[in-house]
N, C-alpha and C positions, 0 to 999 in steps of 0.2 A: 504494500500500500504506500503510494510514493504520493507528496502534497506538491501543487506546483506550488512556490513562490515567485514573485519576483527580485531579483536579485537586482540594482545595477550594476555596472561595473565599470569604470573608465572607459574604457573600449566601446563596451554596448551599453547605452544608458537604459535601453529597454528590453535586457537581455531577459530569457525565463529561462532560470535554472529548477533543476528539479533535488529537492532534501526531503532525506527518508523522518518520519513521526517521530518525536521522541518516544523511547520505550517505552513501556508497559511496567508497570513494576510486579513482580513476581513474587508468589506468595506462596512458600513451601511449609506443609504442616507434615511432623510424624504423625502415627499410629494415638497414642498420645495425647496431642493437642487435639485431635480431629472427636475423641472420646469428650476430653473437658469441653469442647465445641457446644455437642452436642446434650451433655448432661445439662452444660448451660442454657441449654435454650427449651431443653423437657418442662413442661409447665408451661411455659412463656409463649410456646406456638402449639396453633393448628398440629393435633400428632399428622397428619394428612399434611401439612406444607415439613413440618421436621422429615419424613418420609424421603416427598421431595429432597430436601437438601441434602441429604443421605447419600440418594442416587446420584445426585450430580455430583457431591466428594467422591466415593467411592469409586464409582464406574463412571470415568466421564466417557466415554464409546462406547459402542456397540463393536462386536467381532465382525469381520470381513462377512458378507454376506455375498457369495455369485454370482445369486440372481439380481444384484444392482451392479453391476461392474464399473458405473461413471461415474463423475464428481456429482452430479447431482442428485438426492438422496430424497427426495420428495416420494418417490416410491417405496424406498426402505423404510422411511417416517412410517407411511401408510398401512404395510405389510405388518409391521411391528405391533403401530395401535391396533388392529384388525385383532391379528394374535393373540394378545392381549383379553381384548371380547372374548373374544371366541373359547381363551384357558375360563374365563370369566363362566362363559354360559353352558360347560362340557362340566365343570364344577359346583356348578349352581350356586353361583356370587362365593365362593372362598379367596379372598382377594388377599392371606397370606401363602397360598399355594402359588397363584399365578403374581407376584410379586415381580420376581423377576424379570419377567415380560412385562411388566408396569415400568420398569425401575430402564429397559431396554428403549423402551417407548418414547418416557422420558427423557434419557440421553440423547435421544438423535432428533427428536421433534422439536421444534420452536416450542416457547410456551401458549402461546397464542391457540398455535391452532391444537394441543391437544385440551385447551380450554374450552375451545369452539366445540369440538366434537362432545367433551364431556358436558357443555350444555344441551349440544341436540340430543344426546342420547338420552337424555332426561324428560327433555320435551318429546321426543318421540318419532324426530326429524332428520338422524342419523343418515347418510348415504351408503355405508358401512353394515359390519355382521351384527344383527341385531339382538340385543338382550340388554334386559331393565331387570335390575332388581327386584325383585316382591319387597312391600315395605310394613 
């Protein structure tokens, strides 16, 4: 990700050089911290957003999948939430069983749309494998 600025320079008063972002600062926790993180924040959040934030320390990827072989992964997003359902409604809503597949779903989906999807399927507007809970 390269920003253009403008530069001048003697030479070229309207020259465009190109300078890389400043970095990113990088944030490494042990085994550890990522425990105290977490005990820190039991109580304090949604156990369902704590979950979330789990899965994105833990496993930030999903494993190589075949059937997507290109950079773009809007299909593997899809396949995964699908997946996901589908352990959902083979188990009849055990949603510590299919975990994994949630936690898989999560890493590679935007948050947005597997919000979107978790509204439609509520509402009952899902385009997707279909199953609602009993309440």
């Amino acid at each position: 990700f390269w920003v253009p600025h403008l530069n001048p320079k003697p030479s070229s008063p309207h020259g465009l050089r190109l300078h890389p972002p400043p970095p990113l600062p990088s944030v490494t926790m042990n085994a550890t911290q990522v425990r105290e993180l977490v005990e820190g924040l039991r109580g304090k959040v949604d156990p369902e957003r704590l979950d979330w934030i789990m899965a994105r320390i833990t496993k930030p990827t999903v494993p190589h999948d075949n059937r997507f072989p290109t950079q773009n992964q809007m299909n593997h997003c899809w396949a995964k939430y699908n997946e996901w359902v589908l352990c959902l409604k083979e188990t009849e809503g055990d949603a510590e069983q299919c975990f994994d597949r949630r936690r898989a779903a999560l890493a590679i989906c935007p948050n947005h749309w597997t919000e979107k999807w978790d509204e439609g399927r509520e509402e009952g507007f899902f385009p997707g494998v279909v199953y609602k809970a009993e309440e």
